[in-house]
N, C-alpha and C positions, 0 to 999 in steps of 0.2 A: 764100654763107656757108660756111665751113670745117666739116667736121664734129669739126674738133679742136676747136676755141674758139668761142665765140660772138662775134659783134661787141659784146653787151654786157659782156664781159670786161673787169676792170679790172686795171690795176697801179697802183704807188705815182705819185702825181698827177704828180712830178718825170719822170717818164720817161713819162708819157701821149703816145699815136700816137694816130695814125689807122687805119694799118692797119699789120701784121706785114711785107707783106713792104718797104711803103717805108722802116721804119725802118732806119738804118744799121747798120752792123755793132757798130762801136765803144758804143752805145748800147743793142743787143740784148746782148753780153757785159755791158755794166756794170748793166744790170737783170737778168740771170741773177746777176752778184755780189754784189745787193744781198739779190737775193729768198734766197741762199742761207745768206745770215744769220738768214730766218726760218723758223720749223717749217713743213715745206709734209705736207698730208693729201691723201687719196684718200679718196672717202667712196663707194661701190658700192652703184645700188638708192635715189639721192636727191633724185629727183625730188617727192617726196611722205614724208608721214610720219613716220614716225622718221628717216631719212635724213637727211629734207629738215632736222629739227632740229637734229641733230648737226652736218649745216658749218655751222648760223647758232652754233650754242655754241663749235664749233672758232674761226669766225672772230670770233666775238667777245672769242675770249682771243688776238687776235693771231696766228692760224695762217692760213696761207695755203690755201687749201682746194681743191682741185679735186672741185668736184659731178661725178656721173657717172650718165646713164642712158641707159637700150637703146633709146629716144624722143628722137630730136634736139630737134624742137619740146618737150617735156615739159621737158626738162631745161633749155634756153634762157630757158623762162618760167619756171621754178623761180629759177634764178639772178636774172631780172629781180625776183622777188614779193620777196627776199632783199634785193637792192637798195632796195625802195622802202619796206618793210614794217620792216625793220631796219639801212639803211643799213650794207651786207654791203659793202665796196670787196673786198675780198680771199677771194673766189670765183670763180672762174672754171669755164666747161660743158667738158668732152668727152665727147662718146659712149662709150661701152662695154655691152657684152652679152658679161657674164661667160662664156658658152655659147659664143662663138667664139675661138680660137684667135688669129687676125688682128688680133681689135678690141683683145682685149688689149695683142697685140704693139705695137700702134700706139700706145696709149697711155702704154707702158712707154717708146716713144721718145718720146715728146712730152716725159714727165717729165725721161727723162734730158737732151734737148735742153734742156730749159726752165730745169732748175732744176738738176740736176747730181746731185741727191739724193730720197730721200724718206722723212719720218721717222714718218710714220701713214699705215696702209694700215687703212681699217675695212669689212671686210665685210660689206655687209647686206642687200645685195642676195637677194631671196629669194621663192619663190611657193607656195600652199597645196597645189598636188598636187592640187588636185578641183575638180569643178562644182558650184558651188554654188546651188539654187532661192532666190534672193533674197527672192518671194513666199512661200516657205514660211517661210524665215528672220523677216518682221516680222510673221508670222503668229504661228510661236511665240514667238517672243520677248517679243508684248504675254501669253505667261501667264508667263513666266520671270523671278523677280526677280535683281534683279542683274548681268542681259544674259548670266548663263550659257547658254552654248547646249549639245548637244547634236548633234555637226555632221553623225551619220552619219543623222540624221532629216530635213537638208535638202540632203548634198550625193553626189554619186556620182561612186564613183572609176572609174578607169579607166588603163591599162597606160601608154597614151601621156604621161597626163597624169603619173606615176607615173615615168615615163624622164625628162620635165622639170624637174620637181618634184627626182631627186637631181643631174642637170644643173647646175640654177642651185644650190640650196642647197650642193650638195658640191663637184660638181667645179668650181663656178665660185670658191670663196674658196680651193680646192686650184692652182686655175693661175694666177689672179691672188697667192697667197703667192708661189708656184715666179715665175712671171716678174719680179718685184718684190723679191725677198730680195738683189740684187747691191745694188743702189738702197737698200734700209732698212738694210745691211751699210756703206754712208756714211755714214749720219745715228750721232750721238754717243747716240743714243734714242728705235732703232728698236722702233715700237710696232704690233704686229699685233693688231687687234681683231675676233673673228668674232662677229656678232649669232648668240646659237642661243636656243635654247626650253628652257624645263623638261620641253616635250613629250620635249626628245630622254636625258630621264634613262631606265638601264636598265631602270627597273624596268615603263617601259609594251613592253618588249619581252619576250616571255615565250619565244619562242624561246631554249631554254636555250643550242646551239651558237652562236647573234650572241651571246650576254651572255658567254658565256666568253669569243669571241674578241676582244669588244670595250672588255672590262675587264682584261685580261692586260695590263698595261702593258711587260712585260719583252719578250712577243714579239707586241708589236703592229708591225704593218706598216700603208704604204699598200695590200701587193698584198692582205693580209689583211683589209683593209675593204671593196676592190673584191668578193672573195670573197663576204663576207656580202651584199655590193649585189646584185651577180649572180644571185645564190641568189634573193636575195626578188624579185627581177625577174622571176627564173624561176615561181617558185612564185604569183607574183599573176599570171602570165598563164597558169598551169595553174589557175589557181581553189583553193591551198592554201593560203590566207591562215590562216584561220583553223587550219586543222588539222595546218599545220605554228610555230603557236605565232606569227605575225605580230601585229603590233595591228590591229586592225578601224578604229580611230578615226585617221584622218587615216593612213594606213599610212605612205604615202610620207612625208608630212611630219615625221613622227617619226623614223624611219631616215637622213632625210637632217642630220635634226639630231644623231642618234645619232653617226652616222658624224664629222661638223664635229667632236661634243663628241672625240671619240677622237684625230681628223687632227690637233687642238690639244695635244693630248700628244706626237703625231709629230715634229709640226715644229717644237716647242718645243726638242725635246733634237738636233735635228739644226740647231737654227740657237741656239745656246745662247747668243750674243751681243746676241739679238734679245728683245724682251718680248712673247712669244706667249700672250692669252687667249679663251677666250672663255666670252659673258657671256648671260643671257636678261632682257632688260631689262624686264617684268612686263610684267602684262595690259594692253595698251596700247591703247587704241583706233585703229585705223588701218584703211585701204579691206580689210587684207588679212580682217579680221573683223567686215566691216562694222563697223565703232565699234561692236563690243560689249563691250569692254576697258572697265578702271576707270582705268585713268593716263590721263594727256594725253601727246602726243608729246612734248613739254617734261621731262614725268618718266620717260618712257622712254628719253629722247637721255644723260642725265644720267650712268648707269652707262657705258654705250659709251664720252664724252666722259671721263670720270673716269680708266678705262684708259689711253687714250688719251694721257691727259697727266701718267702717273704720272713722277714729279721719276725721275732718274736713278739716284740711290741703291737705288731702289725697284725690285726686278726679279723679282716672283715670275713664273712661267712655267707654263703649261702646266694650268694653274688652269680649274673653270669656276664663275664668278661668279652667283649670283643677285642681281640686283640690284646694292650693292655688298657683297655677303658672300659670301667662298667660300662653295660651296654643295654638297650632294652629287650625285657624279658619277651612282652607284647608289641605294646607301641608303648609304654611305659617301662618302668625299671623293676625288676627283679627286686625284693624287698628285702634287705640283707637280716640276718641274724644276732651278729655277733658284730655290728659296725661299732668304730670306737668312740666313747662318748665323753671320755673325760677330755677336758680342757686343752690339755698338756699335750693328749695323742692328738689335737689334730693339726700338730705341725709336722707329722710324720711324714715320713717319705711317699708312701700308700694316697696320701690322700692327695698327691700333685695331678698324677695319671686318673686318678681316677675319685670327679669331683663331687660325689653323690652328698657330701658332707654340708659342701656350698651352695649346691643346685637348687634354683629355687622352681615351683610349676607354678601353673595360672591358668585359668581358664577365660574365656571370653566367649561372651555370650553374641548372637547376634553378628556373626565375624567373618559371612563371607562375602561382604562388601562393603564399601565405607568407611566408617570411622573405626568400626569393632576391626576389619581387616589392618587396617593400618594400625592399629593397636598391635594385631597380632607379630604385625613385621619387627616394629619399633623393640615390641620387648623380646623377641625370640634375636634379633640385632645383639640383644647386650647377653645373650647369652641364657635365658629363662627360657625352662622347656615348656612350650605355649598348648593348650590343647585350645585347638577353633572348633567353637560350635557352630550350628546353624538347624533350621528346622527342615531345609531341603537338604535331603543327603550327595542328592548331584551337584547343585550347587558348593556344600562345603567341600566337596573333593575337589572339583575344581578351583574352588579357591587357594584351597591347599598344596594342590599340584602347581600353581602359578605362584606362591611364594616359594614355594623347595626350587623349581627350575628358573621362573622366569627373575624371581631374584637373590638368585642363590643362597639362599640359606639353608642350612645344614640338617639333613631327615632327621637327625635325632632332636631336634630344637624343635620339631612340630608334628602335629599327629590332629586327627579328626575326626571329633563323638558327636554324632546325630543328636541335638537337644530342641525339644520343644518347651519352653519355659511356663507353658499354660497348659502344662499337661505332667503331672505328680508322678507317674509310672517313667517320663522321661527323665526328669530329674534325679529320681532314685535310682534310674539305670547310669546315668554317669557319677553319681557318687560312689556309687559300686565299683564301677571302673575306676575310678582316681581311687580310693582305698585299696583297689587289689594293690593295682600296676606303682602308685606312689606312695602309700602310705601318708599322704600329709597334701596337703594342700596351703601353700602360699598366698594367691593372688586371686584374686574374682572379678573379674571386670564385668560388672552386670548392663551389658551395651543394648541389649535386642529391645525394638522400643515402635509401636507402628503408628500414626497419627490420628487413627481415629476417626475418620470423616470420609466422606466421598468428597475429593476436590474438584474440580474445573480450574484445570492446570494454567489455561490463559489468564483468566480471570484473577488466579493468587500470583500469576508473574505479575502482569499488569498493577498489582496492587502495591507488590514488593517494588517497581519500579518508581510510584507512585510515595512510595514512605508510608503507604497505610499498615504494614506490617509492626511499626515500630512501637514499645509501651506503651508511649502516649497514644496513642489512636489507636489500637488495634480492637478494642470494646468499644467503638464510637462506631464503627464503619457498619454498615449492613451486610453482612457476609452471606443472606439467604440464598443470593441467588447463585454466587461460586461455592460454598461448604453445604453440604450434607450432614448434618448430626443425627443419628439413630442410635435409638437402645441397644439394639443388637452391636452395631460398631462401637458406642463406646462400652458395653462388655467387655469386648474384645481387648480393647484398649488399656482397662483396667486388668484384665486378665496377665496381659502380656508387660505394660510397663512398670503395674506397680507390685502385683500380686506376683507377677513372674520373680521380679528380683527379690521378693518377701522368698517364695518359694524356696530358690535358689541359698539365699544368706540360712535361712535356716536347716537346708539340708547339707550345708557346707560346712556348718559353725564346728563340730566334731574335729574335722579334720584340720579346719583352717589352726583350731587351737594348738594342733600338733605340733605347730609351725614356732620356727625363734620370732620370725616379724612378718606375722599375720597382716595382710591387708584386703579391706574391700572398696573396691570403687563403685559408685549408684552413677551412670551419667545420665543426667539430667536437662535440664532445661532453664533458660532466663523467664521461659512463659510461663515457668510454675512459681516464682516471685508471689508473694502473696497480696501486694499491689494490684494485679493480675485477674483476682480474683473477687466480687464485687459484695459477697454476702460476709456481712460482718461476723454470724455466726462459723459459718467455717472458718476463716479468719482467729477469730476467740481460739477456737479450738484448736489450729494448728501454732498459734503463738505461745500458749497456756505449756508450757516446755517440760514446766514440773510435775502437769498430770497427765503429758503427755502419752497414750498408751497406741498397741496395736489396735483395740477394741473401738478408742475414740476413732483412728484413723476411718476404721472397720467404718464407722455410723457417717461419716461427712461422704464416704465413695455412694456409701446407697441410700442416702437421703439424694444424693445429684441422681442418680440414677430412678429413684421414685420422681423425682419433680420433671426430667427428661421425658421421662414416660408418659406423664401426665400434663406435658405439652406447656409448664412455669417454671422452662429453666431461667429465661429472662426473668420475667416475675420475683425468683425466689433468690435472684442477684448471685448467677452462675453468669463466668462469661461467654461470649459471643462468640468471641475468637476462637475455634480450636480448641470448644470448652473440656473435650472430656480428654485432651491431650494437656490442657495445662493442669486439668484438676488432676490427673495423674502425676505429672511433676511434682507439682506442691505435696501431694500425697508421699512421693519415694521421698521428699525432701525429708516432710516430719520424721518418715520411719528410720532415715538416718540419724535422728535424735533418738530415738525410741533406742535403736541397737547398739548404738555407741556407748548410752550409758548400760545396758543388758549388758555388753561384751567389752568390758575397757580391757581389756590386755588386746583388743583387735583394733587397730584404725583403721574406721569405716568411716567415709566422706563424701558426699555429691557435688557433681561437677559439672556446670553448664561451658563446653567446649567452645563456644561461641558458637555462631551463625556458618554451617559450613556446607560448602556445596555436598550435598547429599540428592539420594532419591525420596528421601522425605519431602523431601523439599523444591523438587523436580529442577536440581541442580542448581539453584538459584542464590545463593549464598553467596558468601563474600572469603570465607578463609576456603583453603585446600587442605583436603583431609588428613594430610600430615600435618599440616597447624594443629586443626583440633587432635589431632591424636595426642599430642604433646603434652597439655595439661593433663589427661587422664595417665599418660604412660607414671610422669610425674608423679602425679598422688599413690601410682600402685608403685612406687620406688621408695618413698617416704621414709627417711631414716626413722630411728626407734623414738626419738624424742619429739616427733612430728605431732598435728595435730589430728581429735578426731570428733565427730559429729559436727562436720564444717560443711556450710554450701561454699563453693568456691564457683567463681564464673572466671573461663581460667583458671590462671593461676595465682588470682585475688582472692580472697575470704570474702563473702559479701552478705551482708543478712536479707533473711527468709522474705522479710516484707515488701 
């Protein structure tokens, strides 16, 4: 028997042999011309399981299927069970062991002899990287509900199995692409499908040097992935898995999926005529997990097959799918290639499952408590994938972790980058992040805002209780002996309210432009009212609209900040009240003039949310942080015709003075 074909191979009944080579010439061409009429697949890794499902779904919609596995006999009775069990005619076996060079090559010529073309090549070929105690596995497993396992409790790794493991998973769907791309560069709807894992998303690689080099979409390489391979090859056979930031849990198998998720971005834009994804078809029960998966092979083949046979119109690229919904690469989205742009395609069918097209991100500064938090709810509610900042990183995880569980909204709606807004290195490190992971950026809620003073908490309730807080008096009352005003806090102050959100709009401006309807929101304050503020020269200067600039702004923060110092802020007609927090208001105000007319194709507008019980304010307020959230969510909703360099208090327009 041939280790190309099996003798239970079928073709279309009209052209049925006996054997290959007695069939005549004339009769071998005109069954190459007939089969070339129909979609013909590669399925790698199909002798069993997901595989084995996918050619029975391929061939059941009519594709001609070549099953493929590294087990002659495996793969021959795969094809036969296909036969008998689904009346499969249009399957046929070759050998291949993605891991050889040869076998491949040999394959690549069969097709091309065979069939002339090839318009589905599904990779899935693939093995776990460890030994696994099978006796320990149905040990624990009878206490584990839900057949979650645990795998580093039954199975152990090792270097060799670790060299195999990115072998078959990487470099076998890396050279079966490369040998096969002249061949799918035929087909009118060449379809590359790689099986990968959610295991191989960045975030279980904590090695920060693999996650940079592996989310860089601009200078990602092949030789650059080899790199990171290399490395941890190295490093798991010197025993620094751990301590150079490796995953413990399934090492190999994670990386080699890692590396797949990446190579799909590679060869997507270097083969840009071709429809290259790949997909993690869910927990699937298969030998490779022992069936301890919730799908059946049937709902795991489904997504694979779905790629697979996307109509032709349909060509996103470079994508990786969960299931059937893009899904994220990091904690963000995989950047596609080849997504469709004209007008027309995006009523396509492609774009229902999988909404990258509509999707809008945002960020929020200041967001792991308050009004920034409730912000965060409000908009990841309607469907906006939110990234929450904060400048404590425990803090935003918790915050984070109390909106996904405690009010269930959906992990792909939220995710959480450590930002300090008074600090340029942190900034640039989440623009970095939003460029890999989104390419664009939508929304900006510039919330993070600190009050500037040392208070005596009884003393500003007692006052709020009083009415002394309110416009009319709030510069009348003696505030010396409850407020605190120093140089050093209000620095800070300025640092963080106004320069922070300057920081922020301007490291953001790039990406925000990328967007259909760019929005920025400044939230602000009623104290920064120019009323407020008692020196007529400031005043002049933030009214003056038309020469209005950064640089004027620049001179009114540090002339407050010289006369603070030098002990005539009263004197030089600064206010009383909370001077260097309303002088910061007033300041973000102008600059929302300043950048609105910089950026008109962006609506940027400031927004005093009302008085709401916050910790600024040591809870003392009058609305509940979903009130205030409201007007902000609001403005970063703003249809395209909305307005922009607006103070709004609420959801009123109200002027500066």
């Amino acid at each position: 028997m041939s280790n190309q074909m099996s003798s239970t191979s079928n073709t279309c009944p009209r052209h049925a042999r006996t054997s290959q080579d007695s069939q005549p010439l004339y009769r071998m061409a005109e069954s190459a011309l007939f089969l070339s009429t129909k979609r013909v697949a590669v399925v790698t890794g199909a002798n069993k399981g997901i595989g084995l499902e996918i050619c029975r779904q391929l061939a059941s919609k009519g594709v001609m299927v070549v099953l493929t596995a590294r087990d002659q006999k495996k793969g021959i009775e795969a094809v036969q069970s296909l036969k008998a069990r689904a009346s499969c005619d249009n399957v046929i076996f070759h050998q291949l062991d993605v891991g050889a060079p040869s076998s491949i090559a040999s394959l690549a010529d069969f097709i091309k002899t065979r069939f002339g073309k090839l318009d589905i090549l599904v990779n899935n070929a693939a093995v776990l990287g460890v030994k696994v105690d099978s006796n320990a596995l149905d040990s624990l497993a009878d206490h584990v509900p839900g057949g979650y396992i645990n795998w580093n409790e039954v199975s152990t790794q090792a270097h060799d199995l670790a060299e195999e493991c990115l072998k078959t998973n990487y470099y076998g769907p890396k050279s079966t692409t490369e040998a096969f791309a002249p061949l799918l560069k035929l087909s009118d709807s060449g379809r590359v499908v790689n099986v990968s894992s959610s295991s191989g998303k960045l975030k279980f690689v904590a090695n920060d040097w693999a996650q940079t080099i592996l989310s860089d979409a601009d200078c990602l390489t092949e030789d650059r992935i080899d790199e990171v391979l290399n490395e941890f090859l190295k490093d798991f056979k010197e025993g620094f898995l751990n301590a150079k930031g490796w995953p413990s849990f399934l090492s190999a198998y994670t990386l080699s999926k890692a590396a797949l998720n990446a190579y799909t971005r590679i060869v997507a834009k270097k083969y840009p005529e071709l429809t290259i994804n790949c997909v993690c078809p869910g927990y699937v029960k298969t030998d490779m997990n022992y069936h301890r998966g919730v799908l059946s092979s049937e709902e795991g083949a489904e997504s694979p097959v779905w790629l697979a046979l996307l109509p032709p119109g349909e060509k996103p690229s470079g994508l990786f799918f969960s299931q059937k919904i893009v899904s994220p690469f990091y904690r963000g989205l995989i950047i596609g290639t080849a997504w469709p742009k004209k007008k027309k395609e995006k009523k396509s069918r492609f774009l229902v499952p999988a909404m990258t097209e509509a999707k809008r991100y945002a960020i929020v500064t200041g967001a792991n408590k308050g009004i920034g938090f409730e912000v965060c709810r409000h908009l990841a509610s309607k469907g906006i994938t939110v990234v929450l900042t904060a400048r404590d990183e425990k803090r935003g995880l918790d915050a984070l972790h109390k909106l996904k569980f405690s009010d269930g909204l959906s992990a792909d709606r939220l995710l959480f980058h450590q930002l300090d807004v008074a600090d340029s290195s942190s900034v640039a490190s989440l623009a970095q992040f939003i460029k890999t992971h989104f390419g664009r950026l939508d929304i900006l809620v510039n919330n993070a805002g600190i009050i500037g003073a040392d208070i005596d908490s009884d003393a500003f309730k007692a006052a709020i209780a009083a009415g002394a807080v309110e416009e009319e008096r709030a510069n009348k009352v003696d505030w010396s002996s409850s407020i605190n005003d120093t140089h050093e806090l209000a620095v800070q102050c300025f640092q963080t309210n106004y320069y922070g959100a300057k920081r922020m709009i301007e490291a953001f401006v790039p990406l925000l432009q990328l967007s259909q309807s760019p929005r920025v929101v400044n939230v602000s304050s009623g104290a920064g009212k120019l009323k407020n503020i008692p020196s007529e020269w400031a005043r002049g200067i933030f009214t003056d609209v038309d020469n209005l600039t950064d640089e004027r702004v620049d001179e009114v923060l540090n002339q407050y900040l010289k006369d603070l110092k030098e002990g005539s802020k009263e004197a030089k007609g600064w206010p009383s009240f909370l001077s260097a927090y309303t002088v910061s208001k007033a300041a973000m105000n102008a600059y929302t003039i300043v950048v609105a007319k910089k950026h008109p194709n962006i609506k940027i507008n400031s927004v005093c949310p009302g008085f709401v019980k916050t910790d600024i304010n040591f809870e003392s307020g009058t609305l509940t942080v979903e009130e205030g959230a409201d007007s902000i969510v609001r403005l970063a909703l703003l249809p395209d015709d909305g307005p922009s360099g607006l103070f709004f208090i609420r959801s009123e327009i109200s002027p500066l003075g």
